[in-house]
C-alpha atoms as one frame of an Amber mdcrd trajectory, in Angstrom:
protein
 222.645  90.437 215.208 226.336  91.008 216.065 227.140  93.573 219.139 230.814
  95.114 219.669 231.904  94.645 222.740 235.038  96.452 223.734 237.086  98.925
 224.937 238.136 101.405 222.849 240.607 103.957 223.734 240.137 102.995 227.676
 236.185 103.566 227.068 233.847 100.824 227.299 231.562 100.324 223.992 228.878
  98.280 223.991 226.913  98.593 220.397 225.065  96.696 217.651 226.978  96.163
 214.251 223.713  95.665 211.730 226.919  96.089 209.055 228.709  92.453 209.450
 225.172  90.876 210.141 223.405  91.507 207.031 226.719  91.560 204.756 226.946
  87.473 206.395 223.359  87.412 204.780 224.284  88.798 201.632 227.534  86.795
 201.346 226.005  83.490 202.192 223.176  84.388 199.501 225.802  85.093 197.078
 227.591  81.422 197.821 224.216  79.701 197.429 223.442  81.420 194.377 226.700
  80.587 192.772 226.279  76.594 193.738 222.799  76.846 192.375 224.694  77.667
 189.096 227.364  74.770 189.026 224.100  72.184 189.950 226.084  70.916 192.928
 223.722  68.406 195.054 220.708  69.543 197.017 222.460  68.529 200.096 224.950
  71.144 199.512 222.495  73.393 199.060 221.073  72.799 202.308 224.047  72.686
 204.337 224.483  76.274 203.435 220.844  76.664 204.166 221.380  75.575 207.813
 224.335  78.156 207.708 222.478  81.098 206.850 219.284  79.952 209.388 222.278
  79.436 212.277 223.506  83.218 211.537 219.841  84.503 211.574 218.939  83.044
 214.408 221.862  83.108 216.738 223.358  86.663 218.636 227.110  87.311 218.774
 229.771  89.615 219.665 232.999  91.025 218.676 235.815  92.066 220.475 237.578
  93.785 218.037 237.117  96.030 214.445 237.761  93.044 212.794 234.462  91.084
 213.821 235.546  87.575 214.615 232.714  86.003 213.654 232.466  87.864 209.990
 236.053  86.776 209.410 235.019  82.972 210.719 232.302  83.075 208.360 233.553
  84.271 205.410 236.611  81.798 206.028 234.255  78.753 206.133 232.384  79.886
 202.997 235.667  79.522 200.535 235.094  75.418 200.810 231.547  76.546 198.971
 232.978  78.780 196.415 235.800  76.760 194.978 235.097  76.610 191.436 237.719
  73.632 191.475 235.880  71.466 193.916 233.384  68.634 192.181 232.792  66.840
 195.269 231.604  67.495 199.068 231.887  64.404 201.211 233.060  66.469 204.161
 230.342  69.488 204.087 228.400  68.270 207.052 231.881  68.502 209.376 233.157
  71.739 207.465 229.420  73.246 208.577 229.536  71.627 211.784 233.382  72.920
 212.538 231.576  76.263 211.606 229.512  76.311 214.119 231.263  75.044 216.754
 233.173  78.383 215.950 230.837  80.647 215.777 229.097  79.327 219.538 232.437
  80.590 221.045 231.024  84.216 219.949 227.296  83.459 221.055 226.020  85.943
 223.251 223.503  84.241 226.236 220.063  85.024 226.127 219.909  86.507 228.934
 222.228  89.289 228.617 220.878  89.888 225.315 218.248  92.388 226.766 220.475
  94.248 229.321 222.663  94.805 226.562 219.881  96.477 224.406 218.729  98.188
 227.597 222.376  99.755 227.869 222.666 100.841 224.307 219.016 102.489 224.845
 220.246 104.239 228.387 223.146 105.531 226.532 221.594 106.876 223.682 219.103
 108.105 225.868 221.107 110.480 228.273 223.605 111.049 225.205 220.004 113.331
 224.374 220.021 114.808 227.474 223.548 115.654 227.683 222.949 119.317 228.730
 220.096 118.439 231.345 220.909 118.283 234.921 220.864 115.141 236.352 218.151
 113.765 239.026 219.198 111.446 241.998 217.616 108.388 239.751 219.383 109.270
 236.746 222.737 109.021 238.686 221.860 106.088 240.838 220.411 104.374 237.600
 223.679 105.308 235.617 225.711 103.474 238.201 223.214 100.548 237.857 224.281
 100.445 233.787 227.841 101.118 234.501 227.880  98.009 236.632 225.971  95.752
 234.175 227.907  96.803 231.232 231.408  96.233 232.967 230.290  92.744 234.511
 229.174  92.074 230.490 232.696  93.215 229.479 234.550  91.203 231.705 232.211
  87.910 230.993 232.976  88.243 227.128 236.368  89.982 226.717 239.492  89.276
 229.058 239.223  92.410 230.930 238.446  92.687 234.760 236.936  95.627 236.537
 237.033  94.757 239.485 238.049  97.395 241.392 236.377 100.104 239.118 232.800
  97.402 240.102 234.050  97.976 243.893 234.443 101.800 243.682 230.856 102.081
 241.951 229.305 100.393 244.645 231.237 102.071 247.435 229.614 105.602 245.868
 226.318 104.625 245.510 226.182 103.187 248.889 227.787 106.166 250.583 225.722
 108.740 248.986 222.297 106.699 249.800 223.652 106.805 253.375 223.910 110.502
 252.884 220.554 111.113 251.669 219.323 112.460 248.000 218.227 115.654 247.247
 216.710 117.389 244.167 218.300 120.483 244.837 220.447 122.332 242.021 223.560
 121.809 244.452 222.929 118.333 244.509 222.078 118.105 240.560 225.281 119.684
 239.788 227.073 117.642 242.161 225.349 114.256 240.404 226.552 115.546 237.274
 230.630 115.696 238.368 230.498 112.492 240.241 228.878 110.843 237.263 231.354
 112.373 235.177 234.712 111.447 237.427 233.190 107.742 237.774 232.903 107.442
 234.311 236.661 107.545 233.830 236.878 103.498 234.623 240.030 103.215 233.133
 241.219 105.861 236.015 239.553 104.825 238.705 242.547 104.330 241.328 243.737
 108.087 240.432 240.403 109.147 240.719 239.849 108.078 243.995 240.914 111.513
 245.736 238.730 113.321 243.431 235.928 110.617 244.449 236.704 111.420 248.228
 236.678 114.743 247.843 233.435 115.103 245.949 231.402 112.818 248.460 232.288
 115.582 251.073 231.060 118.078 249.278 227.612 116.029 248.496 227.432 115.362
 252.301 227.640 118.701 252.723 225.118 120.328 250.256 222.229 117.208 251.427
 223.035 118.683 255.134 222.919 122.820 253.745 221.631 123.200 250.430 217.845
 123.073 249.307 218.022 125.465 246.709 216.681 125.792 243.605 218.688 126.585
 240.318 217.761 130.239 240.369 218.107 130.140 244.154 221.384 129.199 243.696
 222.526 131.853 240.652 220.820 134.334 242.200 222.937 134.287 245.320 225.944
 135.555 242.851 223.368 137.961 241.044 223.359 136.221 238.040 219.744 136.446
 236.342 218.455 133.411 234.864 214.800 133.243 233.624 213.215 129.876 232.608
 211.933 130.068 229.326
């Protein structure tokens, strides 16, 4: 499988491209076919064999749209498809120079599953967009938003740093504070999730941060209302269907 991992207009991305995986299948299919045609020796054959089992078996990412390893790949496979070449005394270093290659792209096993876990979490509250937002959900957001920064910085040449630092600052402060499952503190989740979320802003949003932990500290002290509690102090009627 090949994952993009980017940012992309100052947001961080972290998905799976099934695209440039299975057209590297198709592509090295198409190569093997086409020496199968010319009767070029068996040990060609498997070479290219060993490339396609490498680029099943293997996980890697891409910084970019252009999908490093796709373009590595395809790259390697015009020594196969010369129609000119009669001879292949250097395949086993052309497939080994490949590979070498693609391991600068290899994704550890390790991070493998928190990266699925943060493409789940984020499809997963993309559902529940409109739903107000639990002290776990928020708490666990900041969990993912560290992860998937630290995963950022370890494969691309950004740092976060700072925006790490300011996660862990509000997630510390508010557990000092206290949670609450009141609507006050729901909506309050909501906005803080939403103003951390801007990573690429974090040092201008560090007012907004401030001011928004006061207002938390304030509604865990004072507020234990409900969400019709709360709308029904400015008469609005709201009936749960």
């Amino acid at each position: 499988m090949i994952f993009r991992i980017y940012e992309e207009r100052r947001c961080i991305i972290v998905s799976r491209e099934e695209f440039g995986y299975k057209w590297g299948l198709r592509k090295i299919k198409s190569v093997r076919e086409g020496l199968e045609r010319r009767n070029v020796e068996e040990r060609v054959i498997k070479d290219l064999d060993s490339i396609k089992d490498f680029w099943k078996a293997q996980d890697f990412y891409s910084s970019s749209e252009g999908c490093e390893p796709c373009l590595i790949l395809e790259k390697a496979l015009t020594y196969f498809v010369d129609a000119r070449r009669t001879k292949y005394a250097d395949c086993e270093i052309r497939v080994k120079e490949l590979f070498d290659k693609l391991r600068e792209y290899l994704i550890e096993d390790k991070d493998i599953k928190q990266i699925k876990e943060i493409i789940e979490r984020k499809e997963e509250m993309d559902r529940r967009y409109y739903e107000p937002m639990t002290a776990e959900d928020f708490f666990d957001n900041i969990d993912y938003a560290i992860k998937e920064m630290e995963l950022l910085d370890k494969y691309t040449s950004s740092n976060h740093e700072k925006e790490i630092s300011i996660h862990h600052f509000v997630k510390d402060t508010m557990i000092k504070f206290g949670t609450s499952d009141s609507y006050a503190a729901q909506v309050l989740y909501k906005k803080i999730d939403a103003t951390l979320d801007k990573r690429y802003e974090a040092s201008k949003n560090m007012p907004s941060i401030i001011l928004e932990l006061e207002m938390y500290r304030c509604v865990i002290k004072q507020s234990m209302g409900t969400k019709n509690e709360v709308l029904g102090k400015f008469n609005y009627e709201y009936q749960n269907k």
